[in-house]
MARTIGU-568592 format. One line per 10 residues: number of its first residue (from 1); their letters; for each residue x, y, z of N, C-alpha, C, O. Coordinates in Angstrom, 3 decimals. Layout:
BEGIN
NUM> a> X Y Z X Y Z X Y Z X Y Z; ...
END
This chain:
BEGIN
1> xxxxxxxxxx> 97.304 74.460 160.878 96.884 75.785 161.291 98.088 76.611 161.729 98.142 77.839 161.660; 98.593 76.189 161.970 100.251 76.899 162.998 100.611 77.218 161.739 100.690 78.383 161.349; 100.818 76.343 161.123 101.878 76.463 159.628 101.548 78.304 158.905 102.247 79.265 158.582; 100.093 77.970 158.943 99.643 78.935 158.503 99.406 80.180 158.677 99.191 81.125 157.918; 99.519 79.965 160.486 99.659 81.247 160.967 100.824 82.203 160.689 100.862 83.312 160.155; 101.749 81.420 161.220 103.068 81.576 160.941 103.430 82.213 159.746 104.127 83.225 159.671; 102.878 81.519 158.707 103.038 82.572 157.278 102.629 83.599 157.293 103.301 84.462 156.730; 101.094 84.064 158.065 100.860 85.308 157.962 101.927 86.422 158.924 102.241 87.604 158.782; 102.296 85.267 160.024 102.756 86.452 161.012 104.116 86.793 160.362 104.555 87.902 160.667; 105.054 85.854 159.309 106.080 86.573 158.797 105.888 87.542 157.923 106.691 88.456 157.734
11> xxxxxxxxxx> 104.570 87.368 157.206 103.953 88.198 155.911 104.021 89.884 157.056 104.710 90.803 156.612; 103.482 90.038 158.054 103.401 91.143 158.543 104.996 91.447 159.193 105.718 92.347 158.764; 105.421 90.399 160.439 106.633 90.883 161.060 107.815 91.209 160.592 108.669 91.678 161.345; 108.083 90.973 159.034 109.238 90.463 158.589 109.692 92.095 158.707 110.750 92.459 159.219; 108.786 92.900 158.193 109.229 94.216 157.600 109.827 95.124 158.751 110.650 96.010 158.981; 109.025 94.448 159.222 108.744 95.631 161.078 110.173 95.255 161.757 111.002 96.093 162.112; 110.321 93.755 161.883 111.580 93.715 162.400 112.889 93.720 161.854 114.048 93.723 162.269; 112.275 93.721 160.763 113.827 94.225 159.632 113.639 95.749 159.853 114.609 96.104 159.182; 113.347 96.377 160.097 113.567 97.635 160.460 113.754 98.330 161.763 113.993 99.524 161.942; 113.640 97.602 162.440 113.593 97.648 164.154 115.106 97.362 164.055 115.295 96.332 163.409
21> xxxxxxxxxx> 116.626 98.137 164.631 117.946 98.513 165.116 117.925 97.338 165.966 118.433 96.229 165.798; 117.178 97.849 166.985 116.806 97.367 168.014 116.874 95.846 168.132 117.852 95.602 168.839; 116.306 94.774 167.777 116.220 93.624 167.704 116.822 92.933 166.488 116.450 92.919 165.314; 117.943 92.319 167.148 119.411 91.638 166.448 118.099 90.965 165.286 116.882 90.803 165.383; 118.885 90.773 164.464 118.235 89.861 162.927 117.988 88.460 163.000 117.204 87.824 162.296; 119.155 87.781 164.446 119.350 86.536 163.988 118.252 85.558 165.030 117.955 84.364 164.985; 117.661 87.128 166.324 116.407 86.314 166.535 115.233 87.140 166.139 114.650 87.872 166.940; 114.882 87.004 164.832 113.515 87.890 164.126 112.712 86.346 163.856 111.517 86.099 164.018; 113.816 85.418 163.389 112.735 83.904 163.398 112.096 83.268 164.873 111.057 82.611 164.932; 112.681 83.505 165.656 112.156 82.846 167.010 110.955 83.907 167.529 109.854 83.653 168.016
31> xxxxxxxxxx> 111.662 85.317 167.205 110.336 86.050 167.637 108.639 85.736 167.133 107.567 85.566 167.714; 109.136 85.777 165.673 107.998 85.376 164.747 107.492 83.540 165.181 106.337 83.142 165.024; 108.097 83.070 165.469 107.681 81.919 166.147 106.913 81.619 167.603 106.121 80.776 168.024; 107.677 82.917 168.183 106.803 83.022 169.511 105.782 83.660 169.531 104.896 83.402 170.345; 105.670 84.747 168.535 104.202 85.316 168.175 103.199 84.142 168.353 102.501 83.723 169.276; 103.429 83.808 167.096 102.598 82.445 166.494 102.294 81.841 167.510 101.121 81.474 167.440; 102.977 81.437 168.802 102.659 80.127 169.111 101.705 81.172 170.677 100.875 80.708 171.459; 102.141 82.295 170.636 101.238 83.200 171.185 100.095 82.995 171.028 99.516 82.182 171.750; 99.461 83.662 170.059 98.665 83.704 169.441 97.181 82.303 169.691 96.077 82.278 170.235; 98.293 81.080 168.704 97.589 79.966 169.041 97.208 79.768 170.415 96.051 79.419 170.646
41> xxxxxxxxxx> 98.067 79.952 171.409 98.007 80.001 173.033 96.616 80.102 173.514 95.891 79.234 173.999; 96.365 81.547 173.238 95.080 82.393 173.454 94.077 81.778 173.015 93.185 81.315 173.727; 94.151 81.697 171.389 92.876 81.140 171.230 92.636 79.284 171.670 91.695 78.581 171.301; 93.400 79.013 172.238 93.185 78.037 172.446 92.607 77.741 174.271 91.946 76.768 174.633; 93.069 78.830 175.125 92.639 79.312 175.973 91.704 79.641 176.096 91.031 79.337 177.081; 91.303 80.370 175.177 89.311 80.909 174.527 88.807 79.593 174.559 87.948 79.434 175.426; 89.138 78.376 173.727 88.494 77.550 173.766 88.095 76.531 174.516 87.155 75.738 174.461; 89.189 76.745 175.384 89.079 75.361 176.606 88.487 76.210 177.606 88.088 75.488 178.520; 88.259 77.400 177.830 87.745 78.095 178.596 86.033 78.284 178.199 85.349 78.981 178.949; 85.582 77.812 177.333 84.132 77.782 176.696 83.954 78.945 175.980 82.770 79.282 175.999
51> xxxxxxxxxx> 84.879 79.917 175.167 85.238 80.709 174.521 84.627 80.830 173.148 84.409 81.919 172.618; 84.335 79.553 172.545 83.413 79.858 170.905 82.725 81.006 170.651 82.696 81.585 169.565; 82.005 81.432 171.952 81.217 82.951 171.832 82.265 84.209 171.321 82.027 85.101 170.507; 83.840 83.876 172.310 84.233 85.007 172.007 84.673 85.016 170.850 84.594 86.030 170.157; 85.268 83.794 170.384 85.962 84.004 169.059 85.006 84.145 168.216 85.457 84.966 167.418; 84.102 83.901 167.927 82.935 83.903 166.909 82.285 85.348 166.682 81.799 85.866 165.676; 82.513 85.958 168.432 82.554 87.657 168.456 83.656 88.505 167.871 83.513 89.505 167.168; 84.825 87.921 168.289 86.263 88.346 167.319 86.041 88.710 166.086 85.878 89.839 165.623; 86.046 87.462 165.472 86.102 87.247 163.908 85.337 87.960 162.860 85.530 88.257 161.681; 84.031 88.186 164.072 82.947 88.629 163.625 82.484 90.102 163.830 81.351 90.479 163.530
61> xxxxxxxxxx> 83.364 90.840 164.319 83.314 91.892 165.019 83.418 93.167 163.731 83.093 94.353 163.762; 83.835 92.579 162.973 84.528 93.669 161.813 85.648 94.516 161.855 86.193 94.911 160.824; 86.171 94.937 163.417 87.519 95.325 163.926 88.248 94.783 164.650 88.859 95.327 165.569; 88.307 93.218 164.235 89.564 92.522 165.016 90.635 93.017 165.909 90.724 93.118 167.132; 91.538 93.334 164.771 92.239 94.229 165.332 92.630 95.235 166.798 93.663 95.362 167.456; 91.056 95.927 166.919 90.912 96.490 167.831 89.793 95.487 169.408 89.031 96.001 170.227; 90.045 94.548 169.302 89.018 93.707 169.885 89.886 93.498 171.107 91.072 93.168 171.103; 88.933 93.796 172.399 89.686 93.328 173.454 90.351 92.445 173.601 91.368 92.775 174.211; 90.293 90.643 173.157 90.731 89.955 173.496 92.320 89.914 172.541 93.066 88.956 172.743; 92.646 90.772 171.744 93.415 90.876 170.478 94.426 91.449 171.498 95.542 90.929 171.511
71> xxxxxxxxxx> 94.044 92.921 172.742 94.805 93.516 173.211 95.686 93.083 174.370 96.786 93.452 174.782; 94.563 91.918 174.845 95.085 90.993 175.411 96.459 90.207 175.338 97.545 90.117 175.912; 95.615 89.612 174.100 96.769 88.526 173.210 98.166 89.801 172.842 99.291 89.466 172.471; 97.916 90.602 172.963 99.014 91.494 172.340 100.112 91.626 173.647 101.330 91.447 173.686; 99.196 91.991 174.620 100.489 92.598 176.083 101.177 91.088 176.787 102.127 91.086 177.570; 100.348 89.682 176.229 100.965 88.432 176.918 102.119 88.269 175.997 103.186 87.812 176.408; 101.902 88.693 174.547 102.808 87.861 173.756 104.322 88.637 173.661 105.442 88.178 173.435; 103.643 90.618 174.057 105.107 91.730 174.163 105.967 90.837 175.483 107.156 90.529 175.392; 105.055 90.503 176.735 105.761 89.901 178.366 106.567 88.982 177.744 107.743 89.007 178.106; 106.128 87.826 176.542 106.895 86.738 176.595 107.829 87.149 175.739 108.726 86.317 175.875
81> xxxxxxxxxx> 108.216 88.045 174.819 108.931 88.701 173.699 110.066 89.187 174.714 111.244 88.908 174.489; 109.648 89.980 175.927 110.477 90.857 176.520 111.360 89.850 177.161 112.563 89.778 176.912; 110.705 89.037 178.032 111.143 88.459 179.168 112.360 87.382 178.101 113.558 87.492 178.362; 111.891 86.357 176.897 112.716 85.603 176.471 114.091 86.114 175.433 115.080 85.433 175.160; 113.749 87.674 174.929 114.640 87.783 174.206 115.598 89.240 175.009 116.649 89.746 174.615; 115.017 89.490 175.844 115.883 90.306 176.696 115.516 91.425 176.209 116.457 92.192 176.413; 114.443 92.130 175.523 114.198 93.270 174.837 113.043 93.826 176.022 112.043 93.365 176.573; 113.871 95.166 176.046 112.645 95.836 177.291 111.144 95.700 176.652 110.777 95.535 175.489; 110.572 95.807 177.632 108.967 95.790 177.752 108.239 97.038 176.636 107.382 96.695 175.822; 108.568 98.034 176.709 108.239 99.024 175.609 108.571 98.689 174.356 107.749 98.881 173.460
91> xxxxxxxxxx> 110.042 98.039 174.028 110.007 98.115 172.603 109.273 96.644 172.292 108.852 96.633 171.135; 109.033 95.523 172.944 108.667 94.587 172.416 106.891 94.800 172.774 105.981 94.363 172.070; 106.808 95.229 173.474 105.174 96.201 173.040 105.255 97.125 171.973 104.926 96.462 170.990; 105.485 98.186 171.635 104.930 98.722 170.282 105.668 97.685 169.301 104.943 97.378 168.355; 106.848 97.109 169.292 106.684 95.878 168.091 105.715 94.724 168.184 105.817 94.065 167.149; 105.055 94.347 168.787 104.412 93.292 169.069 102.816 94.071 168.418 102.147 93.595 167.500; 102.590 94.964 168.956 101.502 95.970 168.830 101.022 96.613 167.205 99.988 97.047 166.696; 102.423 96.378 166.787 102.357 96.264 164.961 102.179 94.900 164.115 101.988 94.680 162.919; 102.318 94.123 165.197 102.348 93.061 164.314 100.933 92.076 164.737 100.254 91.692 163.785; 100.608 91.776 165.789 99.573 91.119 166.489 98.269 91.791 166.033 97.666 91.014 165.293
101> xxxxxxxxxx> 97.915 92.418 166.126 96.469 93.692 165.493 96.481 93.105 163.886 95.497 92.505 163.453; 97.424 93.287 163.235 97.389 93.203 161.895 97.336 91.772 161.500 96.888 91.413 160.410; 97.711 91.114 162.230 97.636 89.187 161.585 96.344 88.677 161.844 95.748 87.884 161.115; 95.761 89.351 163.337 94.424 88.753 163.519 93.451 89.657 162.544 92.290 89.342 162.283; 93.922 90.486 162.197 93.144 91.199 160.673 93.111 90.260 159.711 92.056 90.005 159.130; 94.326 89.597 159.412 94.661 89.124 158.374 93.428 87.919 158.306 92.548 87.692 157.475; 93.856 87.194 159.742 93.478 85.671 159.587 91.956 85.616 160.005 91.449 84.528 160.278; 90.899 87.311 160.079 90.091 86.878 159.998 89.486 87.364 158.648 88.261 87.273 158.579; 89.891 87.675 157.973 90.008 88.284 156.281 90.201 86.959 155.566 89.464 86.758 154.601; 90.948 86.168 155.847 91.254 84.892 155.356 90.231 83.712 155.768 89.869 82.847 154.971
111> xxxxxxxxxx> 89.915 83.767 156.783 88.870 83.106 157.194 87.347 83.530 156.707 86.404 82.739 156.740; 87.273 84.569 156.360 85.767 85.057 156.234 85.697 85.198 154.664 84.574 85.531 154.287; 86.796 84.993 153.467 86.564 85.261 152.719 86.520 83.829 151.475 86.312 83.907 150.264; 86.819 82.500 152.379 86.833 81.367 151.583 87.707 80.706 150.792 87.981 79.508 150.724; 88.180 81.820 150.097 89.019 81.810 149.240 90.566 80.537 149.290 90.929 80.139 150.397; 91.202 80.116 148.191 91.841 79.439 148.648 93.126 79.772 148.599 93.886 80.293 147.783; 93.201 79.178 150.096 94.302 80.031 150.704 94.139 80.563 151.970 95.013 81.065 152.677; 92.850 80.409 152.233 92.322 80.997 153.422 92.222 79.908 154.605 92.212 78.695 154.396; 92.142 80.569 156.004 91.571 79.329 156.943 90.452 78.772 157.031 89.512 79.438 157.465; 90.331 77.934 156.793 89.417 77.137 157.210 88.906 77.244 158.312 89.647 77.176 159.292
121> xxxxxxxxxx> 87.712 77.413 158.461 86.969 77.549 160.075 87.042 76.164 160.737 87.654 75.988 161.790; 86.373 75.156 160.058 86.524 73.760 160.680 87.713 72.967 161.336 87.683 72.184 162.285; 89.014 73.490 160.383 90.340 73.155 160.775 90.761 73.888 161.660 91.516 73.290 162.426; 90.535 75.392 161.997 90.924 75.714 162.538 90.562 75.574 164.267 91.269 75.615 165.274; 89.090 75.390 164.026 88.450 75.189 165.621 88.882 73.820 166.114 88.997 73.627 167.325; 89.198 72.585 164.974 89.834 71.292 165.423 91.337 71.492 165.927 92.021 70.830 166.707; 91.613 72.718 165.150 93.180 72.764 165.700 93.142 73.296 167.460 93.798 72.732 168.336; 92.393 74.269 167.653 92.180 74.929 168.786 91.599 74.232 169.901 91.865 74.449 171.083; 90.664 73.250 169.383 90.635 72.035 170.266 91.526 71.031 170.564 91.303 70.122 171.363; 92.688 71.212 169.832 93.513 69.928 170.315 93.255 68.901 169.282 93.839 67.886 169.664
131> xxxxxxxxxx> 92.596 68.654 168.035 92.581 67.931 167.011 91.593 67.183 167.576 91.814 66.014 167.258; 89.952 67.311 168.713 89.373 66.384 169.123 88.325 66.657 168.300 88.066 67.850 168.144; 87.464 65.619 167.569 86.345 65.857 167.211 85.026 66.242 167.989 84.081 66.977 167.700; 85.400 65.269 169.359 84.304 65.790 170.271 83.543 66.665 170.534 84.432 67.440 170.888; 82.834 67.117 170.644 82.033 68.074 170.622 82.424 69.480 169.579 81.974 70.623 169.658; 83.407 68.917 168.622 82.807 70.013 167.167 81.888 69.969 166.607 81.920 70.822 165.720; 80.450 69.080 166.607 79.830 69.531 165.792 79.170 70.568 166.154 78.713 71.413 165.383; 79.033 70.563 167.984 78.271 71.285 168.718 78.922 72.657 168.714 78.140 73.405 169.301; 79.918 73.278 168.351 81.023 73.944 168.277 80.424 74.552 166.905 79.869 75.649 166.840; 80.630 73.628 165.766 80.379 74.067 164.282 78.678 74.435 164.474 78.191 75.277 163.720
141> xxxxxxxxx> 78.047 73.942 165.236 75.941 74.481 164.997 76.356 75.715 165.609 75.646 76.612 165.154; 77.463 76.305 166.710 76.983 77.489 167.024 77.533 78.513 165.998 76.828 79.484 165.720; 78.314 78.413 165.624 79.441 79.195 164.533 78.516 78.830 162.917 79.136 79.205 161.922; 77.536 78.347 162.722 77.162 77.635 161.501 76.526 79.457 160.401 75.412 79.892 160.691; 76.857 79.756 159.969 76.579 81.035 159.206 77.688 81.911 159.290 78.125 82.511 158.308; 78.317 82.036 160.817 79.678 82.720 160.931 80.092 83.487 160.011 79.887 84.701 160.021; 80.928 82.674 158.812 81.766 82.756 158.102 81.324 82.513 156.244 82.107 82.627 155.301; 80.042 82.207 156.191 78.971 81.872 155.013 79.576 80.697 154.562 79.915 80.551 153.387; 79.751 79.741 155.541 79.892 78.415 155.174 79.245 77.533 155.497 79.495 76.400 155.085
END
């Protein structure tokens, strides 16, 4: 799942921070890495927090993107952008703010559409659990139509 995220988040960041002055080139891979592992963070936070509702509301929302918990995930991941790469708080918010909105677009476009190539819902909620089977099935009956799988 990481692997995969990761591809999307370079598919979006690459451009943004190749064009950003601002943020040296030679950390655009660690940024894009800390996105990612952002990202995963949260939703994995959603989940240990009894969260399936929200993500299942996310995904399902039709404007990801604009979804509270997205804006969330957006201002923790600019703090950790700012604070680790020394880039003030504004610019690693509106860069973060271009790139975070648009991947959870991506990856629920990818998720909802099957296709291969896409996420997997099952893998992905095992990933977000920590790889436990335990109580996924109870996890997969509430999410079961979700995604028309």
């Amino acid at each position: 799942m990481f692997d995969d995220l990761l591809q999307v988040v370079k598919e979006h960041a690459s451009g943004i921070l190749g064009s950003n002055s601002e943020i040296p080139q030679e950390q655009h891979e660690d940024i894009m890495n800390t996105a990612s592992s952002g990202i995963m963070d949260h939703l994995k936070g959603l989940m240990a927090g009894g969260g399936i509702d929200k993500i299942k509301e996310m995904f399902s929302s039709g404007d990801v993107a604009n979804h509270p918990d997205v804006a969330s995930m957006t201002s923790n991941i600019a703090g950790q952008i700012a604070e680790k790469f020394g880039i003030s708080q504004e610019q690693a918010t509106e860069t973060v703010s271009k790139i975070v909105p648009n991947v959870m677009s991506s990856v629920a476009e990818k998720t909802n559409s099957g296709e291969a190539g896409g996420f997997n819902i099952q893998s992905m909620l095992g990933s977000l659990g920590g790889g436990a089977s335990e109580g996924l099935g109870n996890v997969m009956n509430k999410i079961s139509g979700l995604f028309g799988k």
